[in-house]
N, C-alpha and C positions, 0 to 999 in steps of 0.2 A: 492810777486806779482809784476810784470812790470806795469809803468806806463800808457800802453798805453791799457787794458782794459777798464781803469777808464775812455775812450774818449767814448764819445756817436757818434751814427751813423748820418750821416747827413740824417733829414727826407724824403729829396728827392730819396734819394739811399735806403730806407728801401724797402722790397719786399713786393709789391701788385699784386692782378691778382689773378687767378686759373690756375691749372695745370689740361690739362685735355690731356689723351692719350699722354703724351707729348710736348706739345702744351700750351705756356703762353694765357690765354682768360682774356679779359677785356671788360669792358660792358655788364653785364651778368646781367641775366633776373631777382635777386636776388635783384639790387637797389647797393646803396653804403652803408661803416659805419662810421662816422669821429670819426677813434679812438684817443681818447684824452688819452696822457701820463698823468699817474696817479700823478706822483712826481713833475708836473707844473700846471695840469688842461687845457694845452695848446694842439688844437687839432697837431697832427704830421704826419698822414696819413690818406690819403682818400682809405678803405680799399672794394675790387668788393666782391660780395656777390652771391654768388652760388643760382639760383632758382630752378623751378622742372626743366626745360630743362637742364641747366649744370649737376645738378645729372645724369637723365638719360642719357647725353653722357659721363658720367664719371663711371656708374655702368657699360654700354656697353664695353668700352675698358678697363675697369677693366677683364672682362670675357675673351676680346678675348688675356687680355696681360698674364693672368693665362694660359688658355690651352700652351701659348710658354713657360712659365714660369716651368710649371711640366712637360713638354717635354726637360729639358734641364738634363743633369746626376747631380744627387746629388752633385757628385767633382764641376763641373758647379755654381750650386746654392752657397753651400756652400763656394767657393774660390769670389763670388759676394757682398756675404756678407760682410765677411771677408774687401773684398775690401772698401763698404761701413763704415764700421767702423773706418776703415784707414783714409776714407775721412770726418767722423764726427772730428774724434781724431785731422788731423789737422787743422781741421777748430773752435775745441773749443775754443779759444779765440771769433772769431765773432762770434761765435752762443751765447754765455755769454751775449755778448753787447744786441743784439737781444732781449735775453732773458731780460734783464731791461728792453728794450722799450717797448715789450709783454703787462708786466703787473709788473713793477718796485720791480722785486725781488733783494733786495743790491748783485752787484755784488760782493762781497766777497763770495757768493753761489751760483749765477747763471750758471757759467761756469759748477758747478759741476752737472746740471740738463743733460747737453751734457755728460758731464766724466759718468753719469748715462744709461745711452742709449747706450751709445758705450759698455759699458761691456755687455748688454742684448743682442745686435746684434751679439758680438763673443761667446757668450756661446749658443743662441741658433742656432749661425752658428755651431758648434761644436756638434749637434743633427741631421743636416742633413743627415750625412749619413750612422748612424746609424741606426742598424737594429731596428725599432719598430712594429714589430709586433711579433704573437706568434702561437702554433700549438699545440693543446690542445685534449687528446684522448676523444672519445664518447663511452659511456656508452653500452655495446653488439654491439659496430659495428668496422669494424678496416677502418673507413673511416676517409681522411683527411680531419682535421675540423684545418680551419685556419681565424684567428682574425687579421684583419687591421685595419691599422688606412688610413683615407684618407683627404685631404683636403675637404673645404666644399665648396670652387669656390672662391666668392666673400663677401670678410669682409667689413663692413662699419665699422668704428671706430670713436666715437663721443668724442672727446677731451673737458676735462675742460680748463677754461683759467688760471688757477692757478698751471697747469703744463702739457702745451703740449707734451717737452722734455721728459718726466718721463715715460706719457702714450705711446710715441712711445715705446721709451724703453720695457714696458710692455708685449704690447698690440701686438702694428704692427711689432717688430721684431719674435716674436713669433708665428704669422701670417703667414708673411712668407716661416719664418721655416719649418711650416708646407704644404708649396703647395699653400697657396692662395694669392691672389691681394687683394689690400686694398683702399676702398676710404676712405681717412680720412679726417672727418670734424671735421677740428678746431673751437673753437667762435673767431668769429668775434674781441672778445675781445686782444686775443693774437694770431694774424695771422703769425706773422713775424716767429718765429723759424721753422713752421712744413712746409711753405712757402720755408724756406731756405733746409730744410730736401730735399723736394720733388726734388730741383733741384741738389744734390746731390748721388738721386738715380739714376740718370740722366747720370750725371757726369760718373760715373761708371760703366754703360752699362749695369744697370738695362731695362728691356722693355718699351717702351714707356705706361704708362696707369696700369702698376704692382702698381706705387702707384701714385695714385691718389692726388690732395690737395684741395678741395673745402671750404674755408672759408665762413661761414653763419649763418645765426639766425636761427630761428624755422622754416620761411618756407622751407629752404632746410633741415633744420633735419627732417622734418615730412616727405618731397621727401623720404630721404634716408632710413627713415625707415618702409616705405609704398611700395619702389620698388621691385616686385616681382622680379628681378635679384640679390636682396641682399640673401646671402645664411645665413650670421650670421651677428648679432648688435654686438660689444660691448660698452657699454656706459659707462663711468664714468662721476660723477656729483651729481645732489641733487636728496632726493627723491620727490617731486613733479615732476621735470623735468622726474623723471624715472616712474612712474606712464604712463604719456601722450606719453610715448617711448614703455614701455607694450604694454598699451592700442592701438597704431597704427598697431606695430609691429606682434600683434595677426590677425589682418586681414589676413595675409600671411602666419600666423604661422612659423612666422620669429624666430629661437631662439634668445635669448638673453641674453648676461651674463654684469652682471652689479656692479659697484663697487662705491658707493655712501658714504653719509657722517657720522659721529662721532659725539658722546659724549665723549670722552673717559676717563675714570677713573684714574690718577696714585696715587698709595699707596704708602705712606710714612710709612713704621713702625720704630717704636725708635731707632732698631738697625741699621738701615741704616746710612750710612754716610753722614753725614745733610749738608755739604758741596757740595758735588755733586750731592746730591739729588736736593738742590737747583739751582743750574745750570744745571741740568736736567730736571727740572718741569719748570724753568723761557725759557727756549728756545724750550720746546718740549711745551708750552703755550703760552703766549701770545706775544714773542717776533721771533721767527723761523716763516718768512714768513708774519708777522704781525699776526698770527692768522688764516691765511687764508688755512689751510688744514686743510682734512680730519683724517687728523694721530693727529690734535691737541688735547693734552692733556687738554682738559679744564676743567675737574674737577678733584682738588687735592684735596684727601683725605688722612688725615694727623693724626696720631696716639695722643692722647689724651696728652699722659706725655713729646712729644714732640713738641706739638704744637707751643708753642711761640716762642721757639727756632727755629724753622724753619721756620716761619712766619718772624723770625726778620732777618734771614740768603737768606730768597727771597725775600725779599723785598727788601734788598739790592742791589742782582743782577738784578731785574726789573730795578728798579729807576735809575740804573747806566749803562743803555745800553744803545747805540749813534743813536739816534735818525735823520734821514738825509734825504741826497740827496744818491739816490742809487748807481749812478757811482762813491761816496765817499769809495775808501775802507777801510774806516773804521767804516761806518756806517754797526749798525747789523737792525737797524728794520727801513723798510721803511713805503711808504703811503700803505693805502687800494686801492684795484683798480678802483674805480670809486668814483663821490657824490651820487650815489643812493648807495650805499654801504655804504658809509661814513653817511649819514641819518639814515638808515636800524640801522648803529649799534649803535648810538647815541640813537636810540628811545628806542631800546635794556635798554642800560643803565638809561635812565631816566625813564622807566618803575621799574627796580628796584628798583630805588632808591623810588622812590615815593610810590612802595607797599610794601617794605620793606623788600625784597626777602634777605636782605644780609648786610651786613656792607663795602661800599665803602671802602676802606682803603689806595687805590692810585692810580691816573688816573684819567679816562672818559669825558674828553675831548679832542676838535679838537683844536692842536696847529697851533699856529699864528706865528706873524714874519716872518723870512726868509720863514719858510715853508707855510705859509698863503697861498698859490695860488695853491697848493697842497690837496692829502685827508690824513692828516695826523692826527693820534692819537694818546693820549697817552696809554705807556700798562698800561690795568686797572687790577686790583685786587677787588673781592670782598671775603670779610670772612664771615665766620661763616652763610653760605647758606645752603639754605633748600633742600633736593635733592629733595624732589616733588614740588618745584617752576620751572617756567618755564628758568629761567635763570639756572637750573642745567639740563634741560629737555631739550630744543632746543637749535640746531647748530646754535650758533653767529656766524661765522666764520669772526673772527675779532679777536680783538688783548685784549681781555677780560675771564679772569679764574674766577671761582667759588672756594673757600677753603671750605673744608667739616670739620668736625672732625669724629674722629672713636675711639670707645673704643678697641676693638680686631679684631683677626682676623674673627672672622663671621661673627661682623656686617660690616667689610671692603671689606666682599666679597658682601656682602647682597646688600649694599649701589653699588656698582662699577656695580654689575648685574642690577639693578633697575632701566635699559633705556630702551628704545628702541632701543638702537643703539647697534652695538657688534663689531668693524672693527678691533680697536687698543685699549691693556691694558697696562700699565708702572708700575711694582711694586718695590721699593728699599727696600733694605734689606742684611745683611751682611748672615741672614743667609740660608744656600742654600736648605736644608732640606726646610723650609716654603713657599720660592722661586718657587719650584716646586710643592709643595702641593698648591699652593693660583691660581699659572699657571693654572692647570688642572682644577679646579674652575670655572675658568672665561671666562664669555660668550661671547668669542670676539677669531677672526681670526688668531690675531695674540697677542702674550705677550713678551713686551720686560724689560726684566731685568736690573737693576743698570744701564741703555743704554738709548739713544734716538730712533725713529725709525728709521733704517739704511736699506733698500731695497738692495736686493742680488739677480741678476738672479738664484741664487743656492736655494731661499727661495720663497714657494708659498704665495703668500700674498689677503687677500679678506675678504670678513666679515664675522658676523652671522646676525641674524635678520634682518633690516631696513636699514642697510650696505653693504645690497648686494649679488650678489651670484656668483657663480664663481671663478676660483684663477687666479693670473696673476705670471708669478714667476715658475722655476723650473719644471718639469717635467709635472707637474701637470697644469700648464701656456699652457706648448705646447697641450695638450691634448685638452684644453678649445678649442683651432681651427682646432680640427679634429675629424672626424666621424667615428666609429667603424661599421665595415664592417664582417660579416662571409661569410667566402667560406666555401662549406662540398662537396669534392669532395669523391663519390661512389666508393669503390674499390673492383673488383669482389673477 
C-alpha cells in the first residue's frame, strides 16, 4: 500500500450539494447535516439535505434522462458503462479516502468498497446486450407468445451509511443495466462517496439526471418513497426503517425490494480448522467494520469438545487486533460511527451484563487516550450466551459477539435457525459431506463455507425472513429491476 492513501482529505474540498439533472444544487429545501467524522468526534462538513422539492426535480429528470437513456443502442449503453468503471477503477485511491471520511472504515479496506462496485458495473455492463428475453409455444395455438423483460422507468435507491460503495455496486449498477435512471438517496451520514459516484457519471457522458444524488434524512426518504414518478424502491438498511418505507411506499403501490439486517449464525464444528476458523469468526464478528454490517457473524456457535480451544485461539485474535486511527494502515478495527451509536451499544452491553445474558470475557468498553475524542470500542466477547436472550436475539450492530455452545449437528442447526433473521450463515468444517448437508438446512440467503462473506457480481445475495426480500447479485440482481412483459401475437 502507498503512502499517500493513508492522507486524509482536506474538509474544505470533501463533496457537498446535490446533483440534480446535472446540476450541483445547495440550499435545498431539506436544511443542512454537520457531519461529524467519527475517528475525532470533530464536525468536518456541513452536508445540503434534499427535501420534498429537490426529490421531485430529481425523480422528474430522472424520467426524462431514462426515456434518452433506453433510446440509446445496447453497444451505446454498455461501452458507458464500461467507460464508468474505467473512471471508478482510476479514481479508487480517492474514493478509499472518501470512503473513511463517509463513515471511518480503516482504510486498509475501504478502497476495496470502490474495487467492489467497479467489478458489478462491468459484469452487469456485459448483460446489456444480451439477448434476455424468450418465445415460448402455447398450448392448441401456433401463436407467438413472447416474454420480455423491460425496464421499470425510475429507481429510487435508499443507501445505508455503512456502505454506499457496495450498494451502488449492487443495487444502481444493476439498474441501469437494465434500462432505468436512478435517484439515489444516500444518509446524510456517509454523503461523500456516492456524492463523488454522481459526478463521475457525469464525467463520462452519462445523461444529465440518469443518476441522480440526493443526500437526506427521512424527510426526503419519505419524498422519495411516496413519489408517484418512483417506478421501484430498493432499500437497504434496518428493519424498522423498512417497515415505515413499506408502509409509504403501499400508497403508490410502489414495489419494493429490500435488503435489511443479521443475526447471523457461524458453526464451528471440531473438525474444522480452529486456527482459521478463529480468524474467520474474529473478523467476520466483531472486528471487520467494527461490527457494523449486516453480514456480521454475531453469533458463534461452537461445538461442545472444542469449545475451549477455540475460545482460547479467538480470543487471541480479538485482543490482538490494532485498534486506531483509520488512515493508519495498519489499523484493522476502527470507531463506531456516531455517539448515539456508541451509547446505543454501550447500553447493549450493560444490559447484559447486568441480566446475565452471558459471561463478559473481553471488552465492553469505550477507549480513552489518544482515541478519547473519538466513538471508539473495544471488540467485546460475550460466552456462554443464551440464544433466547436478547443479546443473541437483536442486531447490535457493533463490534460485540455472543459464543453459544452446541452438542451436534441438529441442535447447531436448531440453535443458527432460531432468529428472526435469515441473510448470512458461516459454517467451518473440514468435512464436505456435512458442509453441504448443514448448508441446505439453514434458513438464510446466503451460506459461506471455511470463508468470510466475499460479494461476487456472479452470486445473488439477499435474505430469508426479517432480512429482506429480493436479490442483488447475478442474474437474478438484474432481474430485480425489470418487468416481465408478454407479447401473443395472433397467427392466421
Amino acid at each position: 500500500m502507498t503512502s499517500s492513501p493513508a492522507t486524509p482529505i482536506p474538509p474544505e474540498t470533501l463533496p457537498t450539494g446535490l446533483l440534480i439533472a446535472g446540476e450541483w444544487v445547495h440550499g435545498a429545501s431539506g436544511g443542512t447535516h454537520q457531519h461529524i467524522y467519527p475517528a475525532n468526534g470533530r464536525p468536518n462538513a456541513t452536508v445540503d439535505l434534499a427535501g420534498a422539492a429537490e426529490i421531485d426535480g430529481a425523480v422528474r429528470s430522472a424520467a426524462e434522462a431514462q426515456r434518452e437513456w433506453i433510446s440509446y443502442t445496447p453497444e451505446r449503453r454498455r461501452d458507458l458503462m464500461i467507460d464508468l468503471a474505467d473512471a471508478l477503477h482510476a479514481d479508487t485511491e480517492h474514493m478509499g479516502r472518501l470512503n473513511v471520511h463517509d463513515f471511518a472504515v480503516p482504510i486498509r479496506m475501504s478502497p476495496g468498497h470502490a474495487a467492489l462496485a467497479e467489478k458489478y458495473l462491468r459484469y452487469y455492463a456485459g448483460y446489456i446486450d444480451k439477448a434476455n428475453g424468450a418465445s415460448t409455444p402455447v398450448s392448441d395455438k401456433f401463436d407467438v407468445n413472447l416474454v420480455e423483460r423491460e425496464p421499470y422507468g425510475v429507481v429510487g435507491v435508499i443507501a445505508p451509511w455503512n456502505g454506499p460503495l457496495v450498494v451502488i455496486g449492487l443495487a444502481v449498477s444493476a439498474a441501469l443495466a437494465a434500462g432505468n435512471a436512478v435517484v439515489l438517496k444516500p444518509s446524510e451520514i456517509s454523503p461523500f462517496t456516492p456524492l463523488r459516484f454522481g459526478r463521475l457519471c457525469l464525467d463520462v457522458g452519462m445523461p444529465p439526471g440518469l443518476v441522480n444524488v440526493v443526500p437526506s434524512g427521512p424527510e426526503g426518504g419519505d419524498a422519495l418513497v411516496r413519489h408517484p414518478g418512483v417506478d421501484k424502491i430498493h432499500f437497504t438498511g434496518g428493519g424498522h426503517t423498512a417497515r415505515t418505507v413499506l408502509a409509504a411506499a403501499a400508497q403508490q403501490l410502489t414495489p419494493v425490494a429490500t435488503e435489511l439486517g443479521g443475526k447471523s449464525a457461524n458453526l464451528v464444528f471440531a473438525d474444522a480448522d480452529l486456527d482459521r476458523a478463529a480468524q474467520l469468526a474474529a473478523f467476520q464478528g466483531p472486528l471487520g467494520q467494527s461490527g457494523q454490517s449486516c453480514a456480521c457473524g454475531s453469533r458463534i456457535l461452537v461445538q461442545d469438545s472444542i469449545y475451549d480451544t477455540f475460545m482460547e485461539k479467538f480470543l487471541s485474535v480479538v485482543t490482538s487486533a490494532t485498534v486506531g486511527d483509520p488512515f493508519d494502515p495498519l489499523t484493522l478495527v476502527g470507531p463506531v460511527v456516531s455517539r448515539a451509536a456508541t451509547d446505543r451499544i454501550l447500553n447493549t452491553i450493560d444490559r447484559a451484563v447486568t441480566e446475565k445474558m452471558g459471561e463478559l470475557v473481553t471488552g465492553g468498553r469505550r477507549l480513552g487516550g489518544d482515541l478519547a475524542d473519538g466513538y471508539y470500542l473495544e471488540p467485546t466477547v460475550f460466552a456462554e450466551v443464551d440464544n433466547r436472550s436478547p443479546l443473541a436475539r437483536t442486531e447490535t450492530f457493533g463490534p460485540v459477539v455472543s459464543v453459544l455452545r452446541f452438542s451436534d449437528e441438529e441442535q447447531a442447526i436448531a440453535l443458527a435457525n432460531d432468529t428472526d433473521y435469515g441473510l448470512n450463515a458461516y459454517v467451518q468444517t473440514r468435512d464436505l459431506t456435512r458442509a453441504h448437508r448443514v448448508a441446505r438446512r439453514l434458513a438464510a440467503g446466503s451460506v459461506w463455507i471455511n470463508r468470510n462473506s466475499d460479494l461476487s457480481p456472479q452470486s445473488p445475495y439477499g435474505g430469508y425472513k426479517q432480512s429482506g426480500t429480493g436479490r442483488a447479485g447475478g442474474l437474478e440482481g438484474l432481474h430485480e429491476f425489470q418487468q416481465v412483459k408478454n407479447i401473443r401475437v395472433a397467427m392466421p
